[in-house]
FIVEX-261204 format. One record per atom (N, C-alpha, C, O, CB): residue number from 1; residue in three letters; x, y, z. Coordinates in Angstrom, 2 decimals. Each point is the difference from the previous one (the first is absolute). Glycine has a CB too. Layout:
// FIVEX-261204
+-----+------+---------+---------+---------+
| seq | type |       u |       v |       w |
+-----+------+---------+---------+---------+
| NUM |  ALA |       X |       Y |       Z |
...
+-----+------+---------+---------+---------+
END
This chain:
// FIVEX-261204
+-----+------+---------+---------+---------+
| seq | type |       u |       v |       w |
+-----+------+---------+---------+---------+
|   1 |  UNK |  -62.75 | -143.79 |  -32.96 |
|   1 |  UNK |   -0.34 |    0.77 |   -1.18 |
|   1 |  UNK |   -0.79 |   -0.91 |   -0.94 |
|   1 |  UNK |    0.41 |   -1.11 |   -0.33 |
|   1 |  UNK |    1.64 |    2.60 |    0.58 |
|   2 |  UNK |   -3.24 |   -0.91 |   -0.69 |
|   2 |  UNK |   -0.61 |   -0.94 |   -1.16 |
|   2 |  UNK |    0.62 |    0.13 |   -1.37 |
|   2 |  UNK |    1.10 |    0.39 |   -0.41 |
|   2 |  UNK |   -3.24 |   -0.22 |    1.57 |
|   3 |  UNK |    0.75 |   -0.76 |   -1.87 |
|   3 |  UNK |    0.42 |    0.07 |   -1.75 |
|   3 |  UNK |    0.00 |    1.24 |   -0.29 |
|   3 |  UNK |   -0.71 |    0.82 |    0.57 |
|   3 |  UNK |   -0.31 |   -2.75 |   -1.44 |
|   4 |  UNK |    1.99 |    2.23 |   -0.22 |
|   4 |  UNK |   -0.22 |    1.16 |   -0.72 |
|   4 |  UNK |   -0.44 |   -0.07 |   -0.93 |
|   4 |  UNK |   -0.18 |   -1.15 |   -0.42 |
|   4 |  UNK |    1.39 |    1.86 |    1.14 |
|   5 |  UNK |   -1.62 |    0.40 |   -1.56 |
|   5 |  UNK |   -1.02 |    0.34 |   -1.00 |
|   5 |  UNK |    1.34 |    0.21 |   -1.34 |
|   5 |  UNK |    0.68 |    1.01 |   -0.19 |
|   5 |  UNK |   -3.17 |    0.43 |    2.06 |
|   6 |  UNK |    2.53 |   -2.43 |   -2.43 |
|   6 |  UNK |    1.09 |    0.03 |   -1.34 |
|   6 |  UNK |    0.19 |    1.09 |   -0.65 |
|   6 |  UNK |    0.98 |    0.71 |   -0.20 |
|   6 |  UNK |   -1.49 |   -2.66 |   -0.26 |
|   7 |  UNK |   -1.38 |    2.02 |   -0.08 |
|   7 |  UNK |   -0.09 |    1.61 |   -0.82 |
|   7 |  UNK |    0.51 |    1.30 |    0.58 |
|   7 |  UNK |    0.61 |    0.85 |   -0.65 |
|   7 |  UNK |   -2.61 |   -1.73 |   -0.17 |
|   8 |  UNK |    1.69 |    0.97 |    2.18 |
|   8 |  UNK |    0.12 |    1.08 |    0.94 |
|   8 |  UNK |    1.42 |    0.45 |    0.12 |
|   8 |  UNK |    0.38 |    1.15 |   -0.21 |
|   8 |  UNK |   -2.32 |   -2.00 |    1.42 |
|   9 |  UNK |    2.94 |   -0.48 |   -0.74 |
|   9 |  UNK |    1.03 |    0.32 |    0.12 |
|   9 |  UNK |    1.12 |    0.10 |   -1.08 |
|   9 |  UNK |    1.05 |    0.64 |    0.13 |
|   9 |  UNK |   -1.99 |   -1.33 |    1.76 |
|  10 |  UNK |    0.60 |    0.02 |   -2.86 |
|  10 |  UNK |    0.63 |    0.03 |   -1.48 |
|  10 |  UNK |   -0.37 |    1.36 |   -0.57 |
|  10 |  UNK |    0.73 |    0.54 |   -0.83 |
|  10 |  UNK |   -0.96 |   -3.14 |    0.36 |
|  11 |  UNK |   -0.91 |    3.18 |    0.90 |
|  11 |  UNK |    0.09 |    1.58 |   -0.40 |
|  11 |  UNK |    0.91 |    1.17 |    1.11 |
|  11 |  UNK |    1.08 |    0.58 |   -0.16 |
|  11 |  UNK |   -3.72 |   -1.21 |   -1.01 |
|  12 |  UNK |    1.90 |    0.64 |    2.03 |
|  12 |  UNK |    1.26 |    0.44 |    0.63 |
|  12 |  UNK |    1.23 |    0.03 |   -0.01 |
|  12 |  UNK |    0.53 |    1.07 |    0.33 |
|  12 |  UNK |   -1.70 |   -1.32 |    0.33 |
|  13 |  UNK |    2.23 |   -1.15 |   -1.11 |
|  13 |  UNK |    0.94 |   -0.32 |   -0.40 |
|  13 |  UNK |    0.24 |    0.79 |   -1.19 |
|  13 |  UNK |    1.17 |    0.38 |   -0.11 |
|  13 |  UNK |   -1.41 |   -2.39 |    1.24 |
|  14 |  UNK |   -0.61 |    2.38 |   -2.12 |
|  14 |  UNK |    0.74 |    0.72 |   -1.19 |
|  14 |  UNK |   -0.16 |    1.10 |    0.18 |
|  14 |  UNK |    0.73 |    0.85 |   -0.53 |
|  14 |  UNK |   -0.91 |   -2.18 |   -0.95 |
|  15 |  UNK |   -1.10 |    1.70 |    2.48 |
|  15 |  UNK |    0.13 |    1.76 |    0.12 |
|  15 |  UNK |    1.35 |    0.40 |    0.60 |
|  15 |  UNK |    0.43 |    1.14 |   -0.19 |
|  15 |  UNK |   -3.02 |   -0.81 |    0.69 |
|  16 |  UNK |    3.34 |   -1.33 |    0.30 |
|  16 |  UNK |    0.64 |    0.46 |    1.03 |
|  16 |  UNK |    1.42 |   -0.38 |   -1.03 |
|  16 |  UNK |    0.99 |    0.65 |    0.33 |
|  16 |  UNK |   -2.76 |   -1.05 |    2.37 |
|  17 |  UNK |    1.93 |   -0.32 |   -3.60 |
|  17 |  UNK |    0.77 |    0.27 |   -0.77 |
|  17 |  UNK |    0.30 |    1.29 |   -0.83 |
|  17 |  UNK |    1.01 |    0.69 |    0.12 |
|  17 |  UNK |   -1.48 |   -2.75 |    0.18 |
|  18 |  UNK |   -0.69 |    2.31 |   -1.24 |
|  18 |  UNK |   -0.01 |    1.48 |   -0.44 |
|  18 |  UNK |    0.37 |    0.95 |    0.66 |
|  18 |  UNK |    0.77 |    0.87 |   -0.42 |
|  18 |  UNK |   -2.17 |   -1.40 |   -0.52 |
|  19 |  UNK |    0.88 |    0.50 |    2.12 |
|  19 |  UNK |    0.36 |    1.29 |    0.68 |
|  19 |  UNK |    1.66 |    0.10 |    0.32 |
|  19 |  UNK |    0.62 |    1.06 |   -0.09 |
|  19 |  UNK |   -3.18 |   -1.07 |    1.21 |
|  20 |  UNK |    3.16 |   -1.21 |   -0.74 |
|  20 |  UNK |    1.53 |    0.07 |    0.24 |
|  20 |  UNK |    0.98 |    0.07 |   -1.68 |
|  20 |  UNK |    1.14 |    0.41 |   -0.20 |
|  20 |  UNK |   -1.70 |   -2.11 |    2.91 |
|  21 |  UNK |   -0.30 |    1.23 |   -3.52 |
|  21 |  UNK |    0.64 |    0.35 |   -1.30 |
|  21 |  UNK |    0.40 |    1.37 |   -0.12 |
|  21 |  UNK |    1.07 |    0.61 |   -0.08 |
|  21 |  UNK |   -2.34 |   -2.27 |   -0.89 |
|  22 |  UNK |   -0.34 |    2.02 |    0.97 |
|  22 |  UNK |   -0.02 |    1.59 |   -0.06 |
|  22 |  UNK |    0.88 |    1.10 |    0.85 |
|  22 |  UNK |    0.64 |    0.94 |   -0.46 |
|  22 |  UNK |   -2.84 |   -1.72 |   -0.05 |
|  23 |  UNK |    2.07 |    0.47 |    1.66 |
|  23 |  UNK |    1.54 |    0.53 |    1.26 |
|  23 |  UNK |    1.03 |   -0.07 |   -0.47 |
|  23 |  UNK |    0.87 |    0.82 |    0.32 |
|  23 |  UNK |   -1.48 |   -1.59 |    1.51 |
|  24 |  UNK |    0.88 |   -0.33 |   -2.87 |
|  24 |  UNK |    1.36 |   -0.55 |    0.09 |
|  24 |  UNK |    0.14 |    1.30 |   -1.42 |
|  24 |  UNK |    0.71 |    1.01 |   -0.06 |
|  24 |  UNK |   -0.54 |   -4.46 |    1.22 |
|  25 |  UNK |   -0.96 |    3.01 |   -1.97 |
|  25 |  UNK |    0.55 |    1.23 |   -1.29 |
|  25 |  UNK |   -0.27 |    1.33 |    0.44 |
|  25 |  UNK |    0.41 |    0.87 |   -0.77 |
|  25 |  UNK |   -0.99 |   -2.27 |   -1.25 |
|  26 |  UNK |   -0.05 |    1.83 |    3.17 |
|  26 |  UNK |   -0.23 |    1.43 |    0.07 |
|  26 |  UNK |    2.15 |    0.23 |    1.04 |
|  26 |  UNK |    0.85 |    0.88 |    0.06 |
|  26 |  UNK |   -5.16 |   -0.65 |    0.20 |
|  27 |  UNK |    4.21 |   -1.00 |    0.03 |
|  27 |  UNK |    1.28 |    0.08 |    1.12 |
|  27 |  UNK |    0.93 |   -0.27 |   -1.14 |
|  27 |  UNK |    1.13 |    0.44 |    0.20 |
|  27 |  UNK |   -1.95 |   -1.43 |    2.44 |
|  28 |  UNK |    0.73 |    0.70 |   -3.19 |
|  28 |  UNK |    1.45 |   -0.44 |   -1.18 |
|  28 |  UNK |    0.30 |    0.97 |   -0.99 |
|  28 |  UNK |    1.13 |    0.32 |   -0.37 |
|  28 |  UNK |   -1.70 |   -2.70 |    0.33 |
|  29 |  UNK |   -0.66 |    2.90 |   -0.43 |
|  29 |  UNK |    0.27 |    2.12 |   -0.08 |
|  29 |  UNK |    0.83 |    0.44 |    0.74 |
|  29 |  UNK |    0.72 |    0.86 |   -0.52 |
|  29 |  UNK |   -2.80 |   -0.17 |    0.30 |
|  30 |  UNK |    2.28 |   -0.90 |    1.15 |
|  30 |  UNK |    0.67 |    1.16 |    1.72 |
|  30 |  UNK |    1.41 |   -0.18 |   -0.59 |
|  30 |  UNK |    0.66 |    0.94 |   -0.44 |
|  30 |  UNK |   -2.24 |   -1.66 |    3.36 |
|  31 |  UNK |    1.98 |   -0.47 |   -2.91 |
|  31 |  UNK |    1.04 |   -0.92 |   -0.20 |
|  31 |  UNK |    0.89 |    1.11 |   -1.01 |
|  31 |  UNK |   -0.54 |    0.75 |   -0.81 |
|  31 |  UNK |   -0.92 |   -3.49 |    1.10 |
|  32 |  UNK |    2.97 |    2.65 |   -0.04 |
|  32 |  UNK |    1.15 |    0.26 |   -0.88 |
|  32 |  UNK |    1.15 |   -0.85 |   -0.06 |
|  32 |  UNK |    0.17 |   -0.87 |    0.84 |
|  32 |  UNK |   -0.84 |    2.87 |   -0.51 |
|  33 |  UNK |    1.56 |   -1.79 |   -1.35 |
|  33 |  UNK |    0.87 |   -0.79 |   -0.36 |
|  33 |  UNK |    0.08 |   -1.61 |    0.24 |
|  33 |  UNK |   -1.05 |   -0.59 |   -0.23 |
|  33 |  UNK |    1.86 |    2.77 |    0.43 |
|  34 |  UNK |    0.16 |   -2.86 |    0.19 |
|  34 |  UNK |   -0.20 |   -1.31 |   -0.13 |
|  34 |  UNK |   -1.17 |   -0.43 |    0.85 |
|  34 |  UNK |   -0.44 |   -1.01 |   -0.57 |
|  34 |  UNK |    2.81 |    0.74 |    0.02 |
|  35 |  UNK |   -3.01 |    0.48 |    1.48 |
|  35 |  UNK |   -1.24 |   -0.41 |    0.52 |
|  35 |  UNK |   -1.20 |    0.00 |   -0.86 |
|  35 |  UNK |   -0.78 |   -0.95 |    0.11 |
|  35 |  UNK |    1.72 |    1.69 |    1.79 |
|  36 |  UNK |   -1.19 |    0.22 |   -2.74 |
|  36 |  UNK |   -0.97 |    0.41 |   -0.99 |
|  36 |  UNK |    0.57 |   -1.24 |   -1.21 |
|  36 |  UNK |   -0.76 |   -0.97 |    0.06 |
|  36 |  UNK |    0.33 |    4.12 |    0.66 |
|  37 |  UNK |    1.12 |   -3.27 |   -1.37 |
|  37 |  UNK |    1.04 |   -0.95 |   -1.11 |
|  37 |  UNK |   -1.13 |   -1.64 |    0.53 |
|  37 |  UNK |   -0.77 |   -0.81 |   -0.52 |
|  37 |  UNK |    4.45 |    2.39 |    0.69 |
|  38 |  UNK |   -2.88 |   -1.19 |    1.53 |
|  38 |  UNK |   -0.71 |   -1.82 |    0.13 |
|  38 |  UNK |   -1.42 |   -0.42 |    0.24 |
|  38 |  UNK |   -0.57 |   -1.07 |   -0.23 |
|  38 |  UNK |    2.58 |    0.70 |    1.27 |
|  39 |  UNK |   -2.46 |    1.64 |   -0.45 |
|  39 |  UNK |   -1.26 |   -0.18 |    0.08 |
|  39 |  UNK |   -1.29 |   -0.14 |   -1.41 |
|  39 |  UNK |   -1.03 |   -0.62 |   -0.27 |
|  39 |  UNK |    2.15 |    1.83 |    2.52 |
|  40 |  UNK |   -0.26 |   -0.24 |   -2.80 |
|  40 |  UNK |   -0.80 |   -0.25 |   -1.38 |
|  40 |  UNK |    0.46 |   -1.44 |   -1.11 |
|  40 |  UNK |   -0.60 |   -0.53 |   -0.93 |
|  40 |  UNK |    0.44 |    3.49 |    1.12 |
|  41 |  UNK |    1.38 |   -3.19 |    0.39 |
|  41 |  UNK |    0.42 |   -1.19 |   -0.79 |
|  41 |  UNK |   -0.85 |   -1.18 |    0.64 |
|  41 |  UNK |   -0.24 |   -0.88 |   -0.82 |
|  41 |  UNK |    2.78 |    1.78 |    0.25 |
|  42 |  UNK |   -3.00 |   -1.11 |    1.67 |
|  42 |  UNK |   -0.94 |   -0.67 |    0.74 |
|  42 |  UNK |   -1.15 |    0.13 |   -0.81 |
|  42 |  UNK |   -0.39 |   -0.85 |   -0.81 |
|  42 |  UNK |    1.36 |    1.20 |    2.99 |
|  43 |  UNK |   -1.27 |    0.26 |   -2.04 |
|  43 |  UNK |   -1.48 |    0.19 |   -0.53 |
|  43 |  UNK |   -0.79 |   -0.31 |   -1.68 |
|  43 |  UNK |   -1.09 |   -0.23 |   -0.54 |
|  43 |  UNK |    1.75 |    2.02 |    2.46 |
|  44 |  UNK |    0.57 |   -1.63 |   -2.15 |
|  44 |  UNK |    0.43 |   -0.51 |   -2.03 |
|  44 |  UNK |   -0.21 |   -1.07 |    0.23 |
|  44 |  UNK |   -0.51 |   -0.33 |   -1.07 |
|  44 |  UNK |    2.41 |    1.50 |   -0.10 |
|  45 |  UNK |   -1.92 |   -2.32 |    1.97 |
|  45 |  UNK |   -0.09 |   -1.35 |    0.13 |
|  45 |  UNK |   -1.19 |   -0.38 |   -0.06 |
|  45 |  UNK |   -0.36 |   -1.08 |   -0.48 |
|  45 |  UNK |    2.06 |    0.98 |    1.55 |
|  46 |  UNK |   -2.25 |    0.75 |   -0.70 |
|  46 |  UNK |   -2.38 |   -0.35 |   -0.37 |
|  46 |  UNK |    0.11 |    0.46 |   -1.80 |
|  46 |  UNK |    0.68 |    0.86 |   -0.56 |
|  46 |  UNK |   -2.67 |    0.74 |    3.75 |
|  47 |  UNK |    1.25 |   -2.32 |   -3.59 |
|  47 |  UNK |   -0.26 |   -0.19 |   -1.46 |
|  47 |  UNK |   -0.44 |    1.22 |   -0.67 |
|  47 |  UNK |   -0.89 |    0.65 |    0.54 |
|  47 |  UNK |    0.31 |   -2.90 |   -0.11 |
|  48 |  UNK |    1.10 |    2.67 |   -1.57 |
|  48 |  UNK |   -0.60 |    1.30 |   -0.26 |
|  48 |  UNK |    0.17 |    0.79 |    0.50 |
|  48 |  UNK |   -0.81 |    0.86 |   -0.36 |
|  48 |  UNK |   -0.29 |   -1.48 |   -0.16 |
|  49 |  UNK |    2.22 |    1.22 |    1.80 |
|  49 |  UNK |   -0.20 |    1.15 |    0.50 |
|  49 |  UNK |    0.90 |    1.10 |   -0.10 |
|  49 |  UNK |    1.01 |   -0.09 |    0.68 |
|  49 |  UNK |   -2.13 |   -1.20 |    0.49 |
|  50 |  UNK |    0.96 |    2.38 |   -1.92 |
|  50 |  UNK |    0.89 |    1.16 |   -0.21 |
|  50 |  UNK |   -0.06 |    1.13 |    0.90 |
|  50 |  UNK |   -1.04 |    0.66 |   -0.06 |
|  50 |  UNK |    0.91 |   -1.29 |   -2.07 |
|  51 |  UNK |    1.09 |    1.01 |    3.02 |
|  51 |  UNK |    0.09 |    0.95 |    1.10 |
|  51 |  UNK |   -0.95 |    1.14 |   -0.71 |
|  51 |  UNK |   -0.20 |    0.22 |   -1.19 |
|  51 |  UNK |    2.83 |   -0.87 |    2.32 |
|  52 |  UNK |   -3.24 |    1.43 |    0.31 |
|  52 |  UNK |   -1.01 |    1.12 |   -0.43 |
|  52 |  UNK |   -0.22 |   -0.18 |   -1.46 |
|  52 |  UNK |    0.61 |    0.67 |   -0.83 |
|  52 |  UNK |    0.16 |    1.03 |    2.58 |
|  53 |  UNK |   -1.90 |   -2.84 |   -2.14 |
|  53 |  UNK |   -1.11 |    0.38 |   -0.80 |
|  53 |  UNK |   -1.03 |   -0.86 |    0.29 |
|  53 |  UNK |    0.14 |   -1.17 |    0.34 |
|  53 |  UNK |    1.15 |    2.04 |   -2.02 |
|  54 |  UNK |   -2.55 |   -0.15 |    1.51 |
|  54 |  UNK |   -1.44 |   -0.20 |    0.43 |
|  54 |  UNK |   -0.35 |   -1.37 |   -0.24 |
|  54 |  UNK |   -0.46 |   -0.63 |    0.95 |
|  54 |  UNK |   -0.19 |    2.91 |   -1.45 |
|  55 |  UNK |    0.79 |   -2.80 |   -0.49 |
|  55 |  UNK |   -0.62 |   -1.22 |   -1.05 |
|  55 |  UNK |    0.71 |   -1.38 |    0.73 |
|  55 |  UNK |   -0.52 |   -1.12 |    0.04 |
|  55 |  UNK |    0.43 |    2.72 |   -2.75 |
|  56 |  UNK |    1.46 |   -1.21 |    3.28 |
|  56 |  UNK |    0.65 |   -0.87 |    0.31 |
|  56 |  UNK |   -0.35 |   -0.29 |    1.37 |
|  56 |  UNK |   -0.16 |   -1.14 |    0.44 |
|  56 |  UNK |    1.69 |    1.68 |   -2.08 |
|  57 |  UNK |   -1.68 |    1.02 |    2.58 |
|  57 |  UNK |   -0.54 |   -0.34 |    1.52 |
|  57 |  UNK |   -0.96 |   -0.61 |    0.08 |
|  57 |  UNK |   -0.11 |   -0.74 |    0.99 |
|  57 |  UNK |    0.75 |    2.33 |   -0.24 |
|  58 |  UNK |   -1.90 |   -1.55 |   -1.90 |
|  58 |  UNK |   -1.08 |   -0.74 |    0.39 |
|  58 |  UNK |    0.68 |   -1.51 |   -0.32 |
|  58 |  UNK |    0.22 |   -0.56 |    1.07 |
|  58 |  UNK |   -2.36 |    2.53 |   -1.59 |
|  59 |  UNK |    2.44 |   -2.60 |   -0.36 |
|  59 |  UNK |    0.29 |   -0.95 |   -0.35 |
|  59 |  UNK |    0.75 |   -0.36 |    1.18 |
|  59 |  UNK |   -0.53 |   -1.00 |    0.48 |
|  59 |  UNK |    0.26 |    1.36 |   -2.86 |
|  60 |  UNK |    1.46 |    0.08 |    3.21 |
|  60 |  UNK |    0.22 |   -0.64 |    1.22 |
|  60 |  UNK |   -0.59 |   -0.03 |    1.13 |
|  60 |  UNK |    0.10 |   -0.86 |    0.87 |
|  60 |  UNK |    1.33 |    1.12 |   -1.68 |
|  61 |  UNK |   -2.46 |    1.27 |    0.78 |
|  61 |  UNK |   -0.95 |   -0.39 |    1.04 |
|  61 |  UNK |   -0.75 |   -1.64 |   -0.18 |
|  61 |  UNK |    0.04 |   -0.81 |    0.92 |
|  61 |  UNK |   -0.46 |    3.66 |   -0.77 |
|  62 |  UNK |   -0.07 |   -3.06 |   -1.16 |
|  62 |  UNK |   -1.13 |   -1.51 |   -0.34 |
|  62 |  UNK |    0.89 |   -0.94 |    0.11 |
|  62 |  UNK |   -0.42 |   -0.96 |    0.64 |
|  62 |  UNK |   -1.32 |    1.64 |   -2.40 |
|  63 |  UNK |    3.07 |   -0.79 |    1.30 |
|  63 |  UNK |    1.02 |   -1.26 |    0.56 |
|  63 |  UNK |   -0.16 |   -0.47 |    1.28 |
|  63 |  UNK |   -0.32 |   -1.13 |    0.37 |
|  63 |  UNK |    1.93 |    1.95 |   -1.62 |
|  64 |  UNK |   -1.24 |    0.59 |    2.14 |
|  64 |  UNK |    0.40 |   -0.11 |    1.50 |
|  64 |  UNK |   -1.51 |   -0.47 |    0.26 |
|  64 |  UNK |   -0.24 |   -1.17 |    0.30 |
|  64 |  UNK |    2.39 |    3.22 |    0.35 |
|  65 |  UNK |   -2.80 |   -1.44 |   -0.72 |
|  65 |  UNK |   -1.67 |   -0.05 |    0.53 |
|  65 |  UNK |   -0.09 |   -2.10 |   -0.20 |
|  65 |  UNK |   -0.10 |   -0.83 |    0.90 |
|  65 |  UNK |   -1.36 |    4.25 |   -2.34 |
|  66 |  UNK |    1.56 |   -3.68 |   -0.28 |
|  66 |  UNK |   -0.43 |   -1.38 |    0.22 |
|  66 |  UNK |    1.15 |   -0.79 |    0.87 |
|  66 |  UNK |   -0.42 |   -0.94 |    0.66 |
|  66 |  UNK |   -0.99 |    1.01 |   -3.01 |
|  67 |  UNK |    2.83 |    0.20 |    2.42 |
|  67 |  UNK |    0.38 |   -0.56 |    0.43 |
|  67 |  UNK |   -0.08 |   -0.26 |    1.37 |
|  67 |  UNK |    0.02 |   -1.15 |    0.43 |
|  67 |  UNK |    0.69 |    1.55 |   -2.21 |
|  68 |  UNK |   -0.81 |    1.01 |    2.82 |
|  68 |  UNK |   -0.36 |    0.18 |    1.69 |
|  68 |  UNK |   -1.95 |   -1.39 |   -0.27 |
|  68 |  UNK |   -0.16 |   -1.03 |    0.65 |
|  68 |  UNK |    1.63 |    5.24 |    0.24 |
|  69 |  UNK |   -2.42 |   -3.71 |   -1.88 |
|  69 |  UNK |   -1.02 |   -1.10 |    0.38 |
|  69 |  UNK |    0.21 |   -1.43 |   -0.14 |
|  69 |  UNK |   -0.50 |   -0.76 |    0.82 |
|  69 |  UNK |   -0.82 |    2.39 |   -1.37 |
|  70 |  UNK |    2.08 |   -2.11 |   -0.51 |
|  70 |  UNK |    0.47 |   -1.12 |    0.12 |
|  70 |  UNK |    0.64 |   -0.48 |    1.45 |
|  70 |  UNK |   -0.45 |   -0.96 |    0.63 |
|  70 |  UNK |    0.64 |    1.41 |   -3.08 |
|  71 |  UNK |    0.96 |    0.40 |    2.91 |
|  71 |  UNK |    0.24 |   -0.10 |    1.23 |
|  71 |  UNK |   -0.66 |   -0.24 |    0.93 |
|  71 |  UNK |    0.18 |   -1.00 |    0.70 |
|  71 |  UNK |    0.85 |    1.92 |   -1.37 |
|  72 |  UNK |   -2.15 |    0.17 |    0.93 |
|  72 |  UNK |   -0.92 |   -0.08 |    0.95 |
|  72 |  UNK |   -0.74 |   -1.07 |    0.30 |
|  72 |  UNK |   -0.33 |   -0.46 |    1.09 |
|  72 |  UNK |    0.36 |    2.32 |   -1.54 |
|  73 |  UNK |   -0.32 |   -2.28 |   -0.87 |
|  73 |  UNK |   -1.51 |   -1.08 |    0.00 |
|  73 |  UNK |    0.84 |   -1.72 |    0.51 |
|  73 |  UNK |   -0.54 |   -0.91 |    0.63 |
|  73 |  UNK |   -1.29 |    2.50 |   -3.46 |
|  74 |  UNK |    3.10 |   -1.54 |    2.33 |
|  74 |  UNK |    1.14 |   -0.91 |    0.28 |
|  74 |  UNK |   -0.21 |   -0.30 |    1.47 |
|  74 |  UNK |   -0.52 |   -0.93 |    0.62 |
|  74 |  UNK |    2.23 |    1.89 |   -2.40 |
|  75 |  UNK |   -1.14 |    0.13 |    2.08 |
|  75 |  UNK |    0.12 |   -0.07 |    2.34 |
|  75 |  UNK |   -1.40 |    0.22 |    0.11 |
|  75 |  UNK |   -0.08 |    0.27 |    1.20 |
|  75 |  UNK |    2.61 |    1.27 |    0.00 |
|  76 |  UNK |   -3.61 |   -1.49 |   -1.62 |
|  76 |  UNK |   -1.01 |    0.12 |    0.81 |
|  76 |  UNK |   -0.68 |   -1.21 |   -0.07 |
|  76 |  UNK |   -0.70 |   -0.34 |    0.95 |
|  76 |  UNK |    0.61 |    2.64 |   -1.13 |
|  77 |  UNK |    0.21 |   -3.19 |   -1.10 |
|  77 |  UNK |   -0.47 |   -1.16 |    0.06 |
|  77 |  UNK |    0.97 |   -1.13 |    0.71 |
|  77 |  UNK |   -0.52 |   -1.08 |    0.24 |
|  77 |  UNK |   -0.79 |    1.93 |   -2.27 |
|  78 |  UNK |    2.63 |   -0.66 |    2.36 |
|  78 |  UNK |    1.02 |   -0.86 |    0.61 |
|  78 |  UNK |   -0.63 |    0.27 |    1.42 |
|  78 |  UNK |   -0.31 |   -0.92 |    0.75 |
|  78 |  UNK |    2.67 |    1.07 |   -2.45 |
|  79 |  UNK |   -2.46 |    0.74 |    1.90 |
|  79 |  UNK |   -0.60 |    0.32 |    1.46 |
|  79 |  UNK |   -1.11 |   -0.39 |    0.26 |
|  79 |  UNK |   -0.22 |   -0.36 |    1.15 |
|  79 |  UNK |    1.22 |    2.02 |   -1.06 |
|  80 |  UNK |   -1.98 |   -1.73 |   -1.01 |
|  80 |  UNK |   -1.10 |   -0.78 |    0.25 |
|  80 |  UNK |   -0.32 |   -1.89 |   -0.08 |
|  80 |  UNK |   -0.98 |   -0.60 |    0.43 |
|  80 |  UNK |    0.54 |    3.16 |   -1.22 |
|  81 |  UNK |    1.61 |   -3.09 |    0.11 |
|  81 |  UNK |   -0.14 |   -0.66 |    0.01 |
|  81 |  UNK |    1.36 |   -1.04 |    1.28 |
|  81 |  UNK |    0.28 |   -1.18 |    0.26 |
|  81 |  UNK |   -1.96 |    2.29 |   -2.85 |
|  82 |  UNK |    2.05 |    0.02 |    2.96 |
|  82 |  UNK |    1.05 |   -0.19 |    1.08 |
|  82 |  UNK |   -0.88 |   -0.27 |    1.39 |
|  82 |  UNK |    0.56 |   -0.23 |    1.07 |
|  82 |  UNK |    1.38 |    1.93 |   -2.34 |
|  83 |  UNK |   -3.24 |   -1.64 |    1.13 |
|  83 |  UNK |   -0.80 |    0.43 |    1.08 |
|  83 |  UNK |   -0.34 |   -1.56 |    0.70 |
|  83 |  UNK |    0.27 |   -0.90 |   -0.80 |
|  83 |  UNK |   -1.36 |    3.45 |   -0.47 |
|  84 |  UNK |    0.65 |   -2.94 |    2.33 |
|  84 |  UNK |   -0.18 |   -1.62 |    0.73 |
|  84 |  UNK |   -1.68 |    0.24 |    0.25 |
|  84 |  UNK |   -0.07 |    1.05 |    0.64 |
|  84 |  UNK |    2.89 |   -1.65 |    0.98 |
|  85 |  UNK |   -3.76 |    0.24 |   -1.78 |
|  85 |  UNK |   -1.05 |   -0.21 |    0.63 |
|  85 |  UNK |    0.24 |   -0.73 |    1.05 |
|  85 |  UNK |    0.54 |   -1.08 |   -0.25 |
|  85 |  UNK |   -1.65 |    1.37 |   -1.48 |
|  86 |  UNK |    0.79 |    0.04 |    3.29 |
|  86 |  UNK |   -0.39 |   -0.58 |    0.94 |
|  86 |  UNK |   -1.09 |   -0.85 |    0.57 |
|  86 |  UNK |    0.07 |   -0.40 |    1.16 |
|  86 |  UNK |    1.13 |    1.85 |   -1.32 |
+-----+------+---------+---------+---------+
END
């Protein structure tokens, strides 16, 4: 496997965050009694965030987002620099 592309995969990394954020609060609606309690008590833990309201989802969407690119760009440059020229 070669180098990867930092930018490339550090975006991907946050799209692919958002999108499981987003699953996770559309599925945590479904949710009742103590499952719903913990799941939303989970989620209170990202900064700013108040169950079902708008202002707050975006604000955890851009958390998760910088945090999955930070991630990304992390393993993609460890991996690149994990690499041996022959």
């Amino acid at each position: 496997m070669g180098k990867l592309s930092i930018k490339k995969y550090s975006s991907l990394c946050a799209l692919g965050g958002v999108v499981a954020y987003t699953t996770c609060l559309i599925y945590g609606t479904t949710l009742t009694s103590k499952a719903a309690e913990l799941h939303h008590a989970i989620f209170e833990l990202l900064p700013g965030f108040t169950w079902l309201n708008f202002g707050s989802f975006v604000v955890g969407a851009i958390t998760i987002g910088v945090w999955s690119g930070i991630g990304g760009a992390y393993i993609a440059w460890m991996h690149n620099t994990s690499l041996t020229n022959k």
